[in-house]
C-alpha positions as CSV (number, residue, x, y, z in Angstrom):
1,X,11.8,4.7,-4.6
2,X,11.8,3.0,-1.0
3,X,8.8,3.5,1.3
4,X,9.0,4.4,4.8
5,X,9.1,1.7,7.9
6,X,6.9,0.1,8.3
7,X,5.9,-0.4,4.9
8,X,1.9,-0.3,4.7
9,X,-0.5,2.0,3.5
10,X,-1.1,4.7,5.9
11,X,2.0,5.7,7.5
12,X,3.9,5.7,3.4
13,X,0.7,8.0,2.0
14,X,1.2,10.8,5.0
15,X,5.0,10.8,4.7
16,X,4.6,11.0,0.9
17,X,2.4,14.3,1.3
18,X,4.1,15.7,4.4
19,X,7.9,14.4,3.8
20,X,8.0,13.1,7.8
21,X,9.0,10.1,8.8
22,X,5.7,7.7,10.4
23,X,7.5,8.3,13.5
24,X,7.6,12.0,13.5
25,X,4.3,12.9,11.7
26,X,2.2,10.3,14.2
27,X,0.7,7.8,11.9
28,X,2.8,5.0,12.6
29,X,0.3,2.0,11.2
30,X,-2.4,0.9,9.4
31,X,-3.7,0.0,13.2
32,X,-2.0,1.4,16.9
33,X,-3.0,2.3,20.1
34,X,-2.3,6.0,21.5
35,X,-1.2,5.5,25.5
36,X,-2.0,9.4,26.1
37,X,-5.4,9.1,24.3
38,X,-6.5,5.9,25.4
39,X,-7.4,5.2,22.2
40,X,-7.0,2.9,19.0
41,X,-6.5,3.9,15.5
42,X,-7.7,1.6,13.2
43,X,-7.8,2.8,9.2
44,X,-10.6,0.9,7.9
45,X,-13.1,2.2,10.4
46,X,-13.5,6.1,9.5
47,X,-15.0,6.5,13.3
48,X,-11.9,5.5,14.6
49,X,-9.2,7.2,12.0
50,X,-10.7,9.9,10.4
51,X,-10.5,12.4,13.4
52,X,-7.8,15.1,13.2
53,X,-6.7,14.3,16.6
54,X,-4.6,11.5,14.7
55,X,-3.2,13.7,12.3
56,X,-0.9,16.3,13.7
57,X,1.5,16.9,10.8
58,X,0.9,19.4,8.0
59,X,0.2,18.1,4.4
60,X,0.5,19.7,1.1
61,X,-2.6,20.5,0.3
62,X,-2.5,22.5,3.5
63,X,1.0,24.1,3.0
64,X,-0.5,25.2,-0.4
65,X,-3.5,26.3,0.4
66,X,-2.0,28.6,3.0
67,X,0.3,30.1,-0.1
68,X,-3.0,30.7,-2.3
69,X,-2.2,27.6,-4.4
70,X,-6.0,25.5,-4.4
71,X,-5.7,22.0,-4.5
72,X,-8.0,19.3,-5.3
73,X,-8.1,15.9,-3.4
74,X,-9.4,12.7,-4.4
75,X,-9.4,9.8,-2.4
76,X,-6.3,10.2,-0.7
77,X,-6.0,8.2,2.5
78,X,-6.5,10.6,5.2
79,X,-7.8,13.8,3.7
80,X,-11.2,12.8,5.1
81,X,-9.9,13.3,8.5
82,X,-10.2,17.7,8.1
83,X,-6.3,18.1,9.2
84,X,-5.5,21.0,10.1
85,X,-7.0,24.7,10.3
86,X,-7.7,24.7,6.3
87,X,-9.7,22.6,4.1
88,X,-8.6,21.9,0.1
89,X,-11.0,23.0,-2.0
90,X,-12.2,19.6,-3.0
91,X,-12.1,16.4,-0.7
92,X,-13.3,13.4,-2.6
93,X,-14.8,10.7,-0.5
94,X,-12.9,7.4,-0.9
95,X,-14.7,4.8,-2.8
96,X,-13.0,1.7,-3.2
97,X,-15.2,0.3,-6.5
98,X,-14.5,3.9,-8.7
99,X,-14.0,2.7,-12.1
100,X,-10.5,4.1,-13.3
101,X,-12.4,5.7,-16.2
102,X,-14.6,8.1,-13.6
103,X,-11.3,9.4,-12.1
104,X,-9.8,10.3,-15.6
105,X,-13.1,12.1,-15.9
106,X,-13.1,13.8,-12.4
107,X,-9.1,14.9,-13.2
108,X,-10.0,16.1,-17.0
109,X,-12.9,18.1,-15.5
110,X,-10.9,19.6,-12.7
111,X,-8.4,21.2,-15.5
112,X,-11.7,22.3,-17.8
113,X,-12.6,24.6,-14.5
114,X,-11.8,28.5,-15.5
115,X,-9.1,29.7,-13.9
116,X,-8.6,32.7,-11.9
117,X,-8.0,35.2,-15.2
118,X,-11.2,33.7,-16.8
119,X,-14.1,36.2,-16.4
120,X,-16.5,32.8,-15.6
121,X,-14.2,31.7,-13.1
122,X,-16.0,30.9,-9.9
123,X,-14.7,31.1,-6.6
124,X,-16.6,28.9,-4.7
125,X,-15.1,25.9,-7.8
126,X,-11.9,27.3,-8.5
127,X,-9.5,25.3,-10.8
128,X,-7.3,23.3,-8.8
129,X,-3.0,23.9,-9.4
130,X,-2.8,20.8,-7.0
131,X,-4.6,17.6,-7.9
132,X,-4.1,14.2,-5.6
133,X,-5.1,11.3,-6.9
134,X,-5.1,7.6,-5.2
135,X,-5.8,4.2,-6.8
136,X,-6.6,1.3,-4.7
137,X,-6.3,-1.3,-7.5
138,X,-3.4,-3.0,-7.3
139,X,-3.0,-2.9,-3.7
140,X,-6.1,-4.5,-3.7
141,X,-5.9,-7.2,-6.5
142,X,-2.0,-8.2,-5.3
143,X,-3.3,-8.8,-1.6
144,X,-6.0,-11.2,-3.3
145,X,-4.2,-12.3,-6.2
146,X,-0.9,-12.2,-5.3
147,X,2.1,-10.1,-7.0
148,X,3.1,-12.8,-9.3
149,X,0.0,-13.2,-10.7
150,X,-1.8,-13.0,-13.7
151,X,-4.5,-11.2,-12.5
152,X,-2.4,-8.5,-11.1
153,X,-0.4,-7.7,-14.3
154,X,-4.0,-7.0,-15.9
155,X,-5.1,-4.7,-12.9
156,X,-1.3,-2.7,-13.6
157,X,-2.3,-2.7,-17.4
158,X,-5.4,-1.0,-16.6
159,X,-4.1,1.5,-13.9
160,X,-1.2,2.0,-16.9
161,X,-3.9,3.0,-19.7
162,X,-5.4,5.3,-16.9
163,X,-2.3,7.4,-16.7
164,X,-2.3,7.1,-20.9
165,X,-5.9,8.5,-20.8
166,X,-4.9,11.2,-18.7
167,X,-2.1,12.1,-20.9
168,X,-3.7,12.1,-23.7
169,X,-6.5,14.6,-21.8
170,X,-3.4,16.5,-21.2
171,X,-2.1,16.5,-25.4
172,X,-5.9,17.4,-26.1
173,X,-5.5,20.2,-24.0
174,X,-2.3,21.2,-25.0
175,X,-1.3,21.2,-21.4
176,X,1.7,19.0,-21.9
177,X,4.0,21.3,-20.9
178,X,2.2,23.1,-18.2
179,X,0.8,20.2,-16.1
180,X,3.4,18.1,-14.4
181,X,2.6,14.4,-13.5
182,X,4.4,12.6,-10.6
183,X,3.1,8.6,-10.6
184,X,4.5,7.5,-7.1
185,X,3.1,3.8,-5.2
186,X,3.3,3.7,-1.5
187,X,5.2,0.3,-0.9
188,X,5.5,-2.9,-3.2
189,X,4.6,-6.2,-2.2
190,X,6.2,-10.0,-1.1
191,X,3.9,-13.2,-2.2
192,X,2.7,-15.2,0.6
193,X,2.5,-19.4,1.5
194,X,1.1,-21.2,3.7
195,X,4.6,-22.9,4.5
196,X,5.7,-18.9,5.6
197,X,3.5,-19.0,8.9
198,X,4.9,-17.6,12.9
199,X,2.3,-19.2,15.1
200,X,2.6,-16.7,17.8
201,X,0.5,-18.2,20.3
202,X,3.3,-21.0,20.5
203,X,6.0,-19.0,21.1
204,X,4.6,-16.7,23.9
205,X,1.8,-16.4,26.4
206,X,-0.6,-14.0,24.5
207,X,-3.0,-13.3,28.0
208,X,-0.3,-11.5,29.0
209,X,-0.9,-8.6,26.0
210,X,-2.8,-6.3,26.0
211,X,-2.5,-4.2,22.5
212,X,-1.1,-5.6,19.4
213,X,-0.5,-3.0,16.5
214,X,0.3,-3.6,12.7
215,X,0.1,-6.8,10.4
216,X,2.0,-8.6,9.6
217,X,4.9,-7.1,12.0
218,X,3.5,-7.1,15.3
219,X,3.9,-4.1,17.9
220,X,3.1,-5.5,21.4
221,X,1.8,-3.9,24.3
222,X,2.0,-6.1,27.5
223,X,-0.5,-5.7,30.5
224,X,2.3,-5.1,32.8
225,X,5.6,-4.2,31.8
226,X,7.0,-5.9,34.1
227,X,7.0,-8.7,31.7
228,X,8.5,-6.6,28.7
229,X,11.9,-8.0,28.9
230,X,10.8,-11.9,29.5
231,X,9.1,-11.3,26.6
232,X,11.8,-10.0,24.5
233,X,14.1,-12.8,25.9
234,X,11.6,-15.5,24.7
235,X,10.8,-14.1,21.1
236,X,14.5,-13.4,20.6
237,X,15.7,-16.6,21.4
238,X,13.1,-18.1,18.6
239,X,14.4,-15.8,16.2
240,X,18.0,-17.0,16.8
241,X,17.0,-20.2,16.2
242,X,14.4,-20.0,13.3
243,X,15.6,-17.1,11.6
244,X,12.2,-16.6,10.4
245,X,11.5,-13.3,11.9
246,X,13.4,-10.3,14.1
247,X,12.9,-8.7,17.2
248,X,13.4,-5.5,18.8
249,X,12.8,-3.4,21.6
250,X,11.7,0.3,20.6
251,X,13.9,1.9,23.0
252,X,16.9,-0.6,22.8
253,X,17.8,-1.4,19.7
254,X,15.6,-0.6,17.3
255,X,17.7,-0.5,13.7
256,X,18.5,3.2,13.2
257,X,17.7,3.3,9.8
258,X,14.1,2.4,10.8
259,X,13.5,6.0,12.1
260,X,10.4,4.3,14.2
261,X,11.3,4.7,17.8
262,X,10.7,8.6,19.0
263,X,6.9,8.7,19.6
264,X,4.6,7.2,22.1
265,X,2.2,5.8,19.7
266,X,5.4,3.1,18.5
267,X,4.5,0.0,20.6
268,X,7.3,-0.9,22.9
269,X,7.8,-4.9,21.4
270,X,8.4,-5.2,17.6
271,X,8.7,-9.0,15.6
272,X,9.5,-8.4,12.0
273,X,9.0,-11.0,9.8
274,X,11.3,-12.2,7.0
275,X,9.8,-10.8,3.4
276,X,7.5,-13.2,2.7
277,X,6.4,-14.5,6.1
278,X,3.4,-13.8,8.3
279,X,3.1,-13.5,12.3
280,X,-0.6,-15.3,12.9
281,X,-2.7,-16.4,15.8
282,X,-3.7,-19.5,16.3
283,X,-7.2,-19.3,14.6
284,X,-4.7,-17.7,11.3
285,X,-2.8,-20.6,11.6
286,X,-5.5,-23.0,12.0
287,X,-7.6,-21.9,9.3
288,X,-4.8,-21.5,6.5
289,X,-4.0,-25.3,7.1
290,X,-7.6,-26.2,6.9
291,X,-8.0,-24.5,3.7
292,X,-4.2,-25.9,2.4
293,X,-3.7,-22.0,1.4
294,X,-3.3,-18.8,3.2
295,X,-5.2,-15.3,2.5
296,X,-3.9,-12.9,1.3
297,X,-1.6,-13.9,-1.0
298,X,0.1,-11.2,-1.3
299,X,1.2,-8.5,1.7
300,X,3.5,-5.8,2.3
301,X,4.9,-4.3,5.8
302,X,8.2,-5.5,6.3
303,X,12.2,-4.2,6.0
304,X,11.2,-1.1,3.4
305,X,14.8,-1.2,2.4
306,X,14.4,-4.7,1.2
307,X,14.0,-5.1,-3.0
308,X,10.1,-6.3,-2.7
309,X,8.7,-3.6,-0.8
310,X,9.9,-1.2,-3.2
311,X,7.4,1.2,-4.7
312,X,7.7,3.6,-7.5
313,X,8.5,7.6,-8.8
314,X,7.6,8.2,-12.2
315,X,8.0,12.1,-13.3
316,X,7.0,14.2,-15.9
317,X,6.2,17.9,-17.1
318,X,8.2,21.5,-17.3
319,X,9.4,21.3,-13.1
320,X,11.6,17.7,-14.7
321,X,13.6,19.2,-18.0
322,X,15.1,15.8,-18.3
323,X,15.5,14.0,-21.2
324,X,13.2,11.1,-21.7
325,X,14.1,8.0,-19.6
326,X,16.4,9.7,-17.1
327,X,16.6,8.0,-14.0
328,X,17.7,9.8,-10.6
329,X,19.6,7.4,-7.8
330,X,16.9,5.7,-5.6
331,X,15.7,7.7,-2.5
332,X,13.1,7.5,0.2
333,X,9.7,8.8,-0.4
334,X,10.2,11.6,2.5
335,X,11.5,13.6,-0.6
336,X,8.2,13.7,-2.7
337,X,6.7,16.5,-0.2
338,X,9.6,18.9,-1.4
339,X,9.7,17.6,-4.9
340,X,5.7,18.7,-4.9
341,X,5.8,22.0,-3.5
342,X,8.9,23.2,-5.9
343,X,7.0,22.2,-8.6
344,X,4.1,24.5,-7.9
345,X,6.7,27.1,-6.7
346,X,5.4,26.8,-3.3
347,X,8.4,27.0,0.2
348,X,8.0,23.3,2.0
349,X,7.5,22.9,5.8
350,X,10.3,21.7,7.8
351,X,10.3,18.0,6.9
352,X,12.9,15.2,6.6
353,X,13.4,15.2,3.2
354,X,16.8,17.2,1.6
355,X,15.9,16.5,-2.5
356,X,14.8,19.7,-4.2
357,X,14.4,21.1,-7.4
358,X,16.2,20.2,-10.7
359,X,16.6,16.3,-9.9
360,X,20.4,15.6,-10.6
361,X,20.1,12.6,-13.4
362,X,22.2,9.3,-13.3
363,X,22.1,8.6,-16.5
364,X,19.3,6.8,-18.9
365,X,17.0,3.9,-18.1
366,X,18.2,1.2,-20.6
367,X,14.9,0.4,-22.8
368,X,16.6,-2.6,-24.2
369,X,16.3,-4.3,-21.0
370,X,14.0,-4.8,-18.3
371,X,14.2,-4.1,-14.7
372,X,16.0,-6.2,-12.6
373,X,13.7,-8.4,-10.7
374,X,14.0,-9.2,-7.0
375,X,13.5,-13.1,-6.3
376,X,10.4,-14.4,-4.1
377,X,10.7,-15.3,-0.7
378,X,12.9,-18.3,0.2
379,X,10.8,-21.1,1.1
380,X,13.6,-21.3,4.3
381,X,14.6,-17.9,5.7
382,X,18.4,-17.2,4.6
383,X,5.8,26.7,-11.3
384,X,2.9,24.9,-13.3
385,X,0.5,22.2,-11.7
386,X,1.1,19.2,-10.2
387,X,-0.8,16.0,-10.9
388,X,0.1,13.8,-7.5
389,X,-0.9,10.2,-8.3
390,X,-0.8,7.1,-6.0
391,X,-1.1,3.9,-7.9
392,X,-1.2,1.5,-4.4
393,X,0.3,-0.2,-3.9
394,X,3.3,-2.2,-5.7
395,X,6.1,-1.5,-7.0
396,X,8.0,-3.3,-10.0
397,X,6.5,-6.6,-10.8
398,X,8.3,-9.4,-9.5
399,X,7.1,-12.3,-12.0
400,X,9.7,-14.3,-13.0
401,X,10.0,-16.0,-16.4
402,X,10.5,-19.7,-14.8
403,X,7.2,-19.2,-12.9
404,X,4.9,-22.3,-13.3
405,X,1.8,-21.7,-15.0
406,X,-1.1,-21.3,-12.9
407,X,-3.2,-24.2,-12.8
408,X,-6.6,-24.3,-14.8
409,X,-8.6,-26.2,-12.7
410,X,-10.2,-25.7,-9.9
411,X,-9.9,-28.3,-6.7
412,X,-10.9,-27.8,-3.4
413,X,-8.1,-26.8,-2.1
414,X,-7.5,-23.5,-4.6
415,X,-10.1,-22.2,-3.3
416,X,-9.7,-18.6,-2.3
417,X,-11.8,-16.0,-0.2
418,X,-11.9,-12.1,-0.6
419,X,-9.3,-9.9,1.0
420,X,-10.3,-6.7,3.0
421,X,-7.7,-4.5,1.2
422,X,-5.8,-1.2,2.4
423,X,-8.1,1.7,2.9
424,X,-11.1,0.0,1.9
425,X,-13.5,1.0,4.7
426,X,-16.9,1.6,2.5
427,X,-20.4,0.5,4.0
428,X,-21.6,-3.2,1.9
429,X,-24.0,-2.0,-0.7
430,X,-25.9,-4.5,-3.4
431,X,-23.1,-4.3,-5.4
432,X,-20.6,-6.1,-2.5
433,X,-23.0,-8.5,-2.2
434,X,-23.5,-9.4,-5.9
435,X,-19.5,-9.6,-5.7
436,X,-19.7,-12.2,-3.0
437,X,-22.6,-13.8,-4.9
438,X,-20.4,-13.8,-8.0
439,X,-17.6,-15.4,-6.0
440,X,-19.3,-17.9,-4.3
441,X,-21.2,-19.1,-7.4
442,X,-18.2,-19.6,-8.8
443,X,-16.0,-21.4,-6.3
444,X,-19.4,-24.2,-6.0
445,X,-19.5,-24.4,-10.4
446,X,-15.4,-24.9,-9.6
447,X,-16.0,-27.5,-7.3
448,X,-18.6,-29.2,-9.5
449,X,-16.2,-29.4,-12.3
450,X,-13.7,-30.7,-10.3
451,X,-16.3,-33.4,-8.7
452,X,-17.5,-34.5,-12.1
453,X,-13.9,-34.6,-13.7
454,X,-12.7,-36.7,-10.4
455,X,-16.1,-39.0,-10.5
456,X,-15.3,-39.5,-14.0
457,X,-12.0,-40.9,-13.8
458,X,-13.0,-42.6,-10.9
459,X,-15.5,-44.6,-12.9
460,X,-13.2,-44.6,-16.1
461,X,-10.7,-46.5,-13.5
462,X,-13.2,-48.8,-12.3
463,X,-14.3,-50.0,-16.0
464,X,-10.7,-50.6,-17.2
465,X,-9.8,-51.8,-13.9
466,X,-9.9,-56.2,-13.0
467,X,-10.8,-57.2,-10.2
468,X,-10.4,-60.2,-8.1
């Protein structure tokens, strides 16, 4: 499945639950300023995002709620933010350390509810027929890990038994052929290096800007638009020459197949970067060559046509009467809104989508082979219930059997911070600051070991060594 443009987490969730493109159904970025409102959206800061005066489009849980069909919410990014004029019956409060295990638990528990021809069934806690489920994990271990890494293939193996556990909750329950399961991601993910830096403070004159949106494509917002086009000019005539990023003009000649130019919110300035590269300040820049490494290691936001930002649909239950393995051609995810609200039996909202109800099948997934796997970034530029479940962030893994190992030890220049990861706007508790205890503790025991190893072969050298 391909995400939306731009590829980052809070535009792709909305259009998965409301089958609008970003540019139609207002969130256009993770971060954006709204001319009219004179105001900034900024998704990690829940004072600043999750107000319904951001979120003007209708999602499913409304559309079903509206058709009698109760849905239950958990963690979903935005559905904090009250939209519209009717609330699910459960919103669950995003919480970015939830142990997989709990939100089996919470999904399980949802089913065990009575439902509405059970004599004990409770209006106030009815069973849900709608159940949304998002998992920050790999979003969150990719950005700090990378998408090559090993850490990251652990995190998919554990968001992987998670769907098992459910299934099996499901096969407990003999509800296998009642509850339908629809496993979607919101974008993949492109490694990062500190050789794929855009110093941007180089190439223009950033006091003449006033907002910048998104990361890592930048929207720009000058002061005074008189200096729009000399802007464009001088960022277009880099590209040409370094290839290492695009640039466009929202109103001019913005790619088509974008669908990111008809709202307000859009700045009027856009540099894409190549897959794989980062726009930076100078600071970004600075720091990154300090360090020898740049954070994060992995990201996500660029051309959501192009094979890294690719994210996921994996279907199951009585609304898919496929064989097992059937695969569908690849679509965009405007098409999961309809896909949804057919499966419950449910009419959609006008949306973008056009996919309903049977899939049409291309053939079988071959289970003697793997996927194919989309190569890193060039170093140079060349009528049941529905179980909705976000895995965030990644698509396919790109690891690559000629990968080099990763190193063992630990020098000073491996050394790697924390990433603030999509959606995760929690208050620090104890338990952060244990984590950064942890970390720390364990960068300064690395660096000992690598002091003591290098002191030792420093003195090993000296005793073997004649001198004059």
């Amino acid at each position: 499945m391909m995400p939306s443009f731009p590829s980052v987490t809070f535009p792709n969730h909305f259009t998965l639950v409301t089958g609008l493109y970003p540019e139609s159904h207002g969130v256009v970025g993770n971060t954006f300023w709204d001319p009219d409102m004179q105001a900034e959206f900024y998704y990690t800061d829940p004072a600043r995002s999750m107000q319904p005066k951001w979120w003007t489009a209708e999602p499913v849980w409304e559309t079903l709620e509206y058709a009698g069909v109760r849905t239950a919410i958990h963690m979903w990014p935005g559905s904090e933010a009250h939209i519209g004029r009717i609330e699910p019956a459960y919103v669950d409060p995003y919480n970015g350390k939830e142990l997989l295990s709990k939100k089996v638990d919470r999904v399980l528990g949802l089913l065990d509810l009575p439902g509405p021809d059970d004599l004990s069934a409770d209006a106030q806690a009815p069973r849900p027929q709608l159940i949304a489920l998002y998992v920050p994990d790999v979003d969150a271990d990719g950005h700090l890990y990378g998408p090559n890494s090993t850490e990251i293939m652990q995190t998919i193996q554990h968001a992987d038994a998670m769907v098992g556990d459910i299934v099996r909750g499901l096969e407990d329950r003999n509800l296998t052929d009642i509850v339908n399961i629809v496993i979607v991601s919101d974008h993949g993910m492109a490694s990062t290096d500190i050789d794929r830096l855009v110093e941007l403070d180089t190439i223009i004159d950033m006091d003449k800007i006033e907002h910048t949106d998104g990361w890592p494509l930048y929207g720009l917002r000058p002061k005074d638009n008189a200096h729009l086009e000399d802007l464009y000019q001088t960022l277009k005539a880099e590209a040409d020459v370094s290839r290492k990023f695009e640039v466009y003009l929202k109103d001019v000649d913005m790619p088509e197949r974008y669908q990111f130019s008809n709202n307000d919110r859009i700045a009027p300035l856009w540099i894409v970067p190549q897959t794989g590269w980062a726009i930076v300040r100078k600071h970004e820049f600075d720091e990154a060559n300090a360090a020898g490494i740049y954070h994060p290691r992995g990201i996500h936001g660029y051309d959501h046509e192009h094979p890294l930002m690719r994210a996921i649909f994996i279907a199951r239950g009585p609304a898919f009467p496929h064989a097992p393995g059937s695969k569908v051609d690849p679509f965009q995810n405007i098409e999961v809104y309809n896909i949804v609200c057919d499966s419950v039996g449910v009419e959609p909202k006008a949306n973008n989508g056009t996919l309903r109800l049977p899939l049409k099948t291309n053939g079988q997934h071959d289970k003697g082979s793997s996927l194919e796997i989309p190569a890193d970034p060039a170093e140079l530029p060349t009528g049941g219930r529905v179980i909705l479940l976000s895995t965030a962030s990644n698509g396919p893994s790109t690891e690559k059997a000629n990968d080099p190992p990763a190193a063992t030890d630990t020098s000073p220049a491996d050394i790697t911070r924390p990433v603030v990861h999509d959606g995760d706007d929690h208050v620090d508790t104890d338990e952060d600051v244990n984590m950064w205890w942890q970390w720390i503790s364990g960068q300064l025991d690395g660096i000992e070991n690598w002091a003591s190893e290098t002191l030792g072969k420093v003195k090993g050298g000296s005793d073997n060594a004649t001198h004059e």
